[in-house]
C-alpha positions in Angstrom: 58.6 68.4 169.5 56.9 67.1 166.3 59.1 67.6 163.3 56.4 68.0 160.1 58.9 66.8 156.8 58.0 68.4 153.5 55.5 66.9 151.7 57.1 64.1 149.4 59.5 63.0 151.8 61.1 60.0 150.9 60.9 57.2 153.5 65.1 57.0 153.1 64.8 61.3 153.6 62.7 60.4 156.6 65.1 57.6 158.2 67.9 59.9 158.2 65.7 62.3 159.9 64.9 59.7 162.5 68.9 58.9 162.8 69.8 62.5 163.4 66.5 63.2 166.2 67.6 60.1 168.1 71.7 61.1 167.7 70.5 64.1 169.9 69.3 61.7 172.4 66.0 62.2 171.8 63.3 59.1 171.2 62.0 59.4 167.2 57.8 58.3 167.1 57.1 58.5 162.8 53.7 59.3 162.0 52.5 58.8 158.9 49.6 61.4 158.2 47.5 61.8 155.4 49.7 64.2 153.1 53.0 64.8 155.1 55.2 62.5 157.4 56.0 63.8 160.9 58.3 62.6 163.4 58.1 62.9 167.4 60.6 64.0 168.9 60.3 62.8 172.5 62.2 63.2 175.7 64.7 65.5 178.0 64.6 69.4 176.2 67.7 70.5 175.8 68.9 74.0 173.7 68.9 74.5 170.6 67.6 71.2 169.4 64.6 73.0 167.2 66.8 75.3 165.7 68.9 72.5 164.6 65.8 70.6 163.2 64.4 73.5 161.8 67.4 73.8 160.0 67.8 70.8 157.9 65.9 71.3 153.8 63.7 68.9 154.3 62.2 69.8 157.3 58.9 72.8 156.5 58.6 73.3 160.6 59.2 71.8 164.1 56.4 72.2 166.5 56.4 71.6 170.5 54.2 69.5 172.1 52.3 71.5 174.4 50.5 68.2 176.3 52.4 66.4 178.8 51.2 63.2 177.1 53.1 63.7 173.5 52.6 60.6 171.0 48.7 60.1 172.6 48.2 63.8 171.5 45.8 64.9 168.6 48.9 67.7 168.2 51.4 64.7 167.1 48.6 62.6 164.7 45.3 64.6 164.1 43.6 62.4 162.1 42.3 58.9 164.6 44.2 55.5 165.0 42.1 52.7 163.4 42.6 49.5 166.1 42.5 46.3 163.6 42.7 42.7 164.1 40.8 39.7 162.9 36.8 40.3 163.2 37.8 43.6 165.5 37.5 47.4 164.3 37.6 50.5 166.1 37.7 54.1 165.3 36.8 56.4 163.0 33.3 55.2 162.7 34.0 51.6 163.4 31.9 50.3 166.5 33.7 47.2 167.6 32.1 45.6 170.7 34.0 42.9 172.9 31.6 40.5 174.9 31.8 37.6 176.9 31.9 36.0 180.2 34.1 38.1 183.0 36.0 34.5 183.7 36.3 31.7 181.7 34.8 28.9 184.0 34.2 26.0 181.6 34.5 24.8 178.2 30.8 24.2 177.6 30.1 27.7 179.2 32.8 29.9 176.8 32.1 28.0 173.7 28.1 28.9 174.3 28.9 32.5 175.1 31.5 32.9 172.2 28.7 31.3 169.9 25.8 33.7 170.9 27.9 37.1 170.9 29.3 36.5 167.6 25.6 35.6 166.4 24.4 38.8 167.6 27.1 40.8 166.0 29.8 41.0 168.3 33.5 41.2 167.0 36.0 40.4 170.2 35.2 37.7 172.9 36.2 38.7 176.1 37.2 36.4 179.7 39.4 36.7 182.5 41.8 34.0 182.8 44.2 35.8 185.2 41.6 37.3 187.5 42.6 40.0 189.8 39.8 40.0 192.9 39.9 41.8 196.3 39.5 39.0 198.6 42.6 36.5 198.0 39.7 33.8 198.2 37.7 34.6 195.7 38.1 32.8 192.2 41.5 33.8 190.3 40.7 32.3 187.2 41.5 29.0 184.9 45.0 30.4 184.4 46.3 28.5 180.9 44.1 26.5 181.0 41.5 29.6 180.4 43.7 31.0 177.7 44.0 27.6 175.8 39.8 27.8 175.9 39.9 31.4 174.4 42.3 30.3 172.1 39.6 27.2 171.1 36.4 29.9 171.1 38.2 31.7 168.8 39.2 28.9 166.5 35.2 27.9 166.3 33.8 31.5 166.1 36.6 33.9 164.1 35.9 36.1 167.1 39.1 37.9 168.5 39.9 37.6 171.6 40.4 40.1 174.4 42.1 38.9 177.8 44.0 40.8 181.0 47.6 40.4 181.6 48.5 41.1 185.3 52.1 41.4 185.6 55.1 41.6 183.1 55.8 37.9 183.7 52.4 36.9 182.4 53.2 39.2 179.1 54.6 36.6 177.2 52.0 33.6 178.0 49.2 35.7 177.3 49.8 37.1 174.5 50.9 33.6 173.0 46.9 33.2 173.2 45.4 36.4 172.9 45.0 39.2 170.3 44.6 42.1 172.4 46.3 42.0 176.2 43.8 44.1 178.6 45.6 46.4 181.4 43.2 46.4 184.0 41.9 49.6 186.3 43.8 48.1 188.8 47.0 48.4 186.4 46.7 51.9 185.1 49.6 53.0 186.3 51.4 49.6 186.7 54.6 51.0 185.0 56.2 48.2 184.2 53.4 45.9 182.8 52.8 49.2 180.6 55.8 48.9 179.3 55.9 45.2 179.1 52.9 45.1 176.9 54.3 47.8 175.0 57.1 45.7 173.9 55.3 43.3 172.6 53.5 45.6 169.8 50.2 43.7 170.3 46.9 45.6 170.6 46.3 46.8 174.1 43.1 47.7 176.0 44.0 49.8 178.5 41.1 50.5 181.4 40.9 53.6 183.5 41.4 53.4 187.5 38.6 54.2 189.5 40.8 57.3 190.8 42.7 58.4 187.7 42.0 61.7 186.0 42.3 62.0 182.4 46.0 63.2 182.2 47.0 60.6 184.6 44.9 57.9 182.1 46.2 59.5 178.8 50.2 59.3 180.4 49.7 55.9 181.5 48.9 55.4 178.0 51.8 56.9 176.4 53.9 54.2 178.4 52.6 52.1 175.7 53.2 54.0 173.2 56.3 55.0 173.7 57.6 51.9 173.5 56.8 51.6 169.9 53.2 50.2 170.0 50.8 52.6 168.2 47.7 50.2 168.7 46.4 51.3 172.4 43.0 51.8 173.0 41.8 53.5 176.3 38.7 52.0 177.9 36.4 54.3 180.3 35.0 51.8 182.8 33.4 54.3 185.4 35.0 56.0 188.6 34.7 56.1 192.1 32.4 58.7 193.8 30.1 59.4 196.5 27.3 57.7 194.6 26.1 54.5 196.0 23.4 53.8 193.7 25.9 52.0 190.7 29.4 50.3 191.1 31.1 52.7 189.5 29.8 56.3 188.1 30.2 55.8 184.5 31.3 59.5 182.8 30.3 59.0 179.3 31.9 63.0 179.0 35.2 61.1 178.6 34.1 60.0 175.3 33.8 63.3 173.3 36.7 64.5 175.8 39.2 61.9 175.1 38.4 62.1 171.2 39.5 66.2 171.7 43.0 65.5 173.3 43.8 61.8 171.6 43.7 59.6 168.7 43.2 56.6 170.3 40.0 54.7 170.2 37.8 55.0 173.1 36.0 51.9 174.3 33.3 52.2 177.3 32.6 49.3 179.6 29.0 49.9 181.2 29.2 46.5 182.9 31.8 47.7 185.3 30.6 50.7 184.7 27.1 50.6 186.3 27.2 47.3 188.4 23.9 46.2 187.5 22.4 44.5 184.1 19.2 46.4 183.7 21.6 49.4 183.6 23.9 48.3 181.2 21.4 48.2 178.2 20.7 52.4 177.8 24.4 53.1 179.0 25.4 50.8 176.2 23.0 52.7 173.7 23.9 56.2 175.3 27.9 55.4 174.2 27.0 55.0 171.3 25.4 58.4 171.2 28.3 60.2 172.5 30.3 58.3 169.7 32.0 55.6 171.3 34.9 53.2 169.1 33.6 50.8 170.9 31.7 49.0 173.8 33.1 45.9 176.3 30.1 44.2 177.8 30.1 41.2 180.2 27.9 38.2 179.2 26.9 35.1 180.6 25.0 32.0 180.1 23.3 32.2 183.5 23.9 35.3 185.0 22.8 33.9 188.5 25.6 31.1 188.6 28.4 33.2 187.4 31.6 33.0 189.6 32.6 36.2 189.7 30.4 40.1 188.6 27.1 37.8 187.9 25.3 41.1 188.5 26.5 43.1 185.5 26.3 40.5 182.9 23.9 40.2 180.6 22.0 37.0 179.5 22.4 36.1 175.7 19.1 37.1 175.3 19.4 40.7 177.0 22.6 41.0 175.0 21.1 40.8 171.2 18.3 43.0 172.2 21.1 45.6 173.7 22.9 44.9 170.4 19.7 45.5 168.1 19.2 49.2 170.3 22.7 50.0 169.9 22.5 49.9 165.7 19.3 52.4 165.3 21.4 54.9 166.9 24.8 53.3 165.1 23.1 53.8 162.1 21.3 57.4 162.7 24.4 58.5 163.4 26.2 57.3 160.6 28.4 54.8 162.2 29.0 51.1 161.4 28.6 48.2 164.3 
């Protein structure tokens, strides 16, 4: 249920409110909108329970939620979440773009990447430290070691950095380092790193699996948010069809789709996305178009001598030009990158 207070609630008026929603053994979410304050009322229905809201004075009307996904839902906050940290933006017209190297290999090799995307106007760096791969013998990444060069990048460049967490043990470690923790595809619906990130109330970028619809993504989102984080951003990375052609099938759809049933930012990743470079450029510009927060992009020194997804990143070079094509339509559109 959303329970809209009166306009000029008083933040004491609206703590008692709180105290009396979760004394009914319900979970309290506040909200605050533009003109009014409104509090989620989230968990097991039981009878009576709007009646009883309804009836206190300084409540004007209780509302149910009608998604499955409740705090996620435009119904709870109409107006978008803003995702802010260091160098980063996203929402509301706010393009940010996270770009970098899928794993950090070297020193020489992240401090180069971190230097060019800043240079051509990206805002996050991104590398995998913790790398999840399919084969058990493929490289797993740098580990610490890779978060304590992240940690450096950003200390030379002001970029923020954007790194995966893979389990709930890793939670802590990570975000030590890192400004946003990324739940990977693989994650999605990992219930108990969702929550685990949650916890921590650091900004999270959480992918879509290749298989998940969009309730299933939107629910795994309000794991997160449920535990008191309100900075969550979902990330459409592509999805698994009969297509052979790309990696994934990137459905840049999601993007108006998700902004109809969510207030979260929407980020889309044409690098895992497509699979190939020379594709990543126009899917990069055609997010845009559809109105994207946001764009993750791998990007690498030497594409060819990458250890891991050398086929989707861009050079440096490929990457400012992508970057220059992405702001005419930015700009046409009346959006800021």
């Amino acid at each position: 249920m959303i329970v809209v207070m009166k306009k000029g609630a008083s933040a004491e008026v609206v703590q008692d409110m709180v105290r009396r929603v979760e004394g009914m053994g319900l979970k309290a979410h506040v909200i605050q909108g533009t003109e009014r304050t409104v509090i989620a009322a989230v968990g097991e229905k039981r009878n009576g329970e709007r009646e009883t809201l309804e009836s206190y004075e300084d409540v004007e009307k209780v509302v149910p939620i009608l998604a499955p996904y409740k705090i996620a839902s435009r119904e709870v906050k109409p107006d978008p979440t803003v995702v802010e940290i260091g160098s980063f933006k996203a929402g509301l017209g706010h393009i940010g773009v996270i770009a970098g190297p899928c794993s950090v290999e070297s020193e020489d090799q992240i401090m180069s990447v971190a230097a060019d995307v800043k240079k051509a106007g990206a805002t996050a760096l991104r590398g995998g430290a913790f790398k999840p791969r399919t084969s058990p013998y493929s490289f797993q990444g740098l580990k610490e070691e890779g978060l304590q060069l992240l940690a450096a990048a950003r200390e030379a460049t002001g970029l923020a950095v954007v790194t995966e967490v893979m389990t709930p043990g890793q939670v802590e470690l990570v975000a030590n380092y890192a400004d946003v923790l990324q739940v990977g595809a693989r994650n999605m619906q990992n219930y108990n790193l969702l929550q685990a990130v949650g916890e921590t109330l650091k900004p999270v970028l959480l992918k879509r699996g290749p298989s998940a619809t969009m309730e299933e993504f939107l629910l795994a989102a309000e794991y997160i948010l449920d535990q008191g984080n309100k900075h969550v951003m979902l990330c459409e990375r592509g999805v698994r069809t009969f297509e052979t052609h790309t990696r994934f099938t990137l459905p840049l759809a999601s993007v108006p789709y998700l902004q109809e049933k969510t207030h979260l930012p929407v980020i889309v990743d044409p690098s895992h996305g497509t699979g190939k470079a020379s594709l990543v450029p126009p899917m990069c510009t055609a997010a845009v178009a559809a109105g994207c927060d946001g764009l993750m992009i791998e990007v690498h020194p030497n594409p060819h001598q990458a250890v891991s997804d050398g086929a989707q990143s861009l050079t440096p070079e490929a990457f400012q030009h992508t970057m220059q094509q992405c702001r005419k339509v930015a700009e046409v559109l009346g959006y800021t990158m």
